[in-house]
C-alpha positions, 0 to 999 in steps of 0.5 A: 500500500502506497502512503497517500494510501494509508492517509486516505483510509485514516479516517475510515481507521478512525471512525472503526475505532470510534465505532468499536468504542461506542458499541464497547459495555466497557465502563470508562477506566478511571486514574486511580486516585493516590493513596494516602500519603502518597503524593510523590507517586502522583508526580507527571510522567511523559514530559511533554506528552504527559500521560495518565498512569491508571493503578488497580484497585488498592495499590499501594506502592508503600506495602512492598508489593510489586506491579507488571507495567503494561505499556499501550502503543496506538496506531498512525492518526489515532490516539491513546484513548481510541486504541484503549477503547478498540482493545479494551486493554486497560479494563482487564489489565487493571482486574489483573493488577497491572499498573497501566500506562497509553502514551501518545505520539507526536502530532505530524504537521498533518495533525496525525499521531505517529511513532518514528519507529522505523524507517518505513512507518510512520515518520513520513516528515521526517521529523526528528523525534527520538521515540525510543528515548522517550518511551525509555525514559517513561518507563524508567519513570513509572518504574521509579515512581509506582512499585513496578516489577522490572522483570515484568514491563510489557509493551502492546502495539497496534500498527504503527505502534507495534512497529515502535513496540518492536523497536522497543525491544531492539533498543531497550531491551534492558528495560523491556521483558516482552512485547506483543505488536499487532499488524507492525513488523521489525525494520528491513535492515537485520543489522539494525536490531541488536537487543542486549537480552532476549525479549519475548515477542508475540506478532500479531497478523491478519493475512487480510491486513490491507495497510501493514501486509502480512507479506511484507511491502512498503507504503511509498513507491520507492520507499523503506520496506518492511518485512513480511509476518513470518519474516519478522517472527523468524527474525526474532527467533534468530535474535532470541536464540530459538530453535530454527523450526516453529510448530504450529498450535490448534486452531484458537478462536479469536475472532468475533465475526468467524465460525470456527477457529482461524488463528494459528500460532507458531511457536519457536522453542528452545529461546535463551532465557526463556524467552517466548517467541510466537506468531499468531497468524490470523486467517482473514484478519483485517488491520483492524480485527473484531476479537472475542473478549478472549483475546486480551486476556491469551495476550496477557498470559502470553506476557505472563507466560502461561 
């Protein structure tokens, strides 16, 4: 798909996203207020693009237990809120006692959110954004500031967002235990990744998927490539030191709009430090998936390795 492509169905991007959210019976995830005492906690993270940290019921920093940290990465043109209300990723990682966090992107000179994640998407102004630096620097600061396990910061991206979830991984792998990217893919160039530690990662992918191809592509003619689903997953695998071969799962169901089940995973074994390294491929998956409410939770206990 070309990027004048991919602008022009933005607003049909959005406009699903708002839909799914209308349609949601998910009450609105509020910021949990502080605990007693416990002002410093309340301190703004993100800098300039501040973000609300949501905490689960009865957190309390100060009683020596430890949080996971979901980090929620949104898609090119859309925002923290309308990828939250499409996932409904807060409302059942807060019942799971994660502390959450959804930055936003930097606003383009189109008015468009985006994540310069790599060089095929989606930085298409070539702006000077160092995203990788700032997502650092949040998640060091939320880490710092709200009892966060370090061995468990999970990262969930959607499109443009699991490009940038993926890069993550690369370059802050120190800091970063898993990542789970819908419809994104690693940059072209394998030089370019070089975590200093495995990350698990689970790739995400609708072989429907008309803006981010399951096969692979690019969004300009003549512009950066990206490469395909499986190309992706077997990178990693490589990365995380799996065995060569991945086997293939039973059918799981995550759809809401199919019949039967659809979505296969493929699962490389054998990765350094435990490190879980899967594909689900999503048989006539759009970039923009109706799931059951069963799959934010098989996310989270891919995260939690179960």
């Amino acid at each position: 798909m070309r990027k004048d492509q991919l602008v022009k169905m933005l607003p049909v991007l959005i406009l699903t996203l708002m839909t799914f959210a209308a349609c949601s019976t998910a009450p609105d995830t509020q910021v949990a207020p502080p605990a007693a005492g416990l002002a410093d906690n309340q301190l703004p993270v993100g800098g300039s693009r501040p973000v609300d940290v949501k905490t689960p019921a009865g957190f309390n920093p100060k009683s020596g237990q430890t949080y996971p940290l979901l980090l929620l990465l949104h898609g090119y043109g859309s925002s923290a809120a309308q990828q939250d209300r499409y996932l409904g990723l807060s409302e059942v990682a807060l019942k799971r006692a994660y502390v959450f966090a959804a930055p936003n992107g930097t606003v383009s000179g189109s008015s468009r959110r985006f994540w310069n994640a790599s060089e095929a998407c989606c930085n298409f102004e070539a702006n000077t954004i160092d995203d990788v630096a700032y997502l650092r620097k949040l998640i060091e600061d939320i880490t710092a500031r709200y009892a966060i396990d370090p061995k468990r910061v999970y990262v969930f991206g959607h499109s443009n967002g699991a490009f940038m979830a993926y890069r993550l991984a690369c370059d802050a792998s120190p800091i970063v235990t898993a990542v789970a990217g819908l419809a994104g893919s690693l940059r072209s160039d394998p030089q370019s990744c070089k975590p200093e530690r495995p990350v698990s990662v689970l790739a995400i992918h609708g072989t429907d998927d008309r803006v981010v191809s399951y096969r692979g592509g690019q969004f300009s003619k003549g512009g950066a490539t990206y490469p395909s689903a499986e190309k992706t997953i077997a990178r990693w695998a490589e990365l995380n030191g799996c065995q060569p071969q991945a086997v293939s799962s039973a059918p799981m169901k995550l759809l809401r709009l199919t019949h039967k089940p659809e979505t296969t995973a493929l699962r490389y074994s054998g990765c350094k430090d435990q490190a879980r390294t899967e594909l689900w491929k999503v048989e006539g998956g759009s970039h923009i998936p109706i799931f059951t409410a069963d799959f934010v939770p098989k996310v989270l206990d891919f995260f939690e390795g179960r």
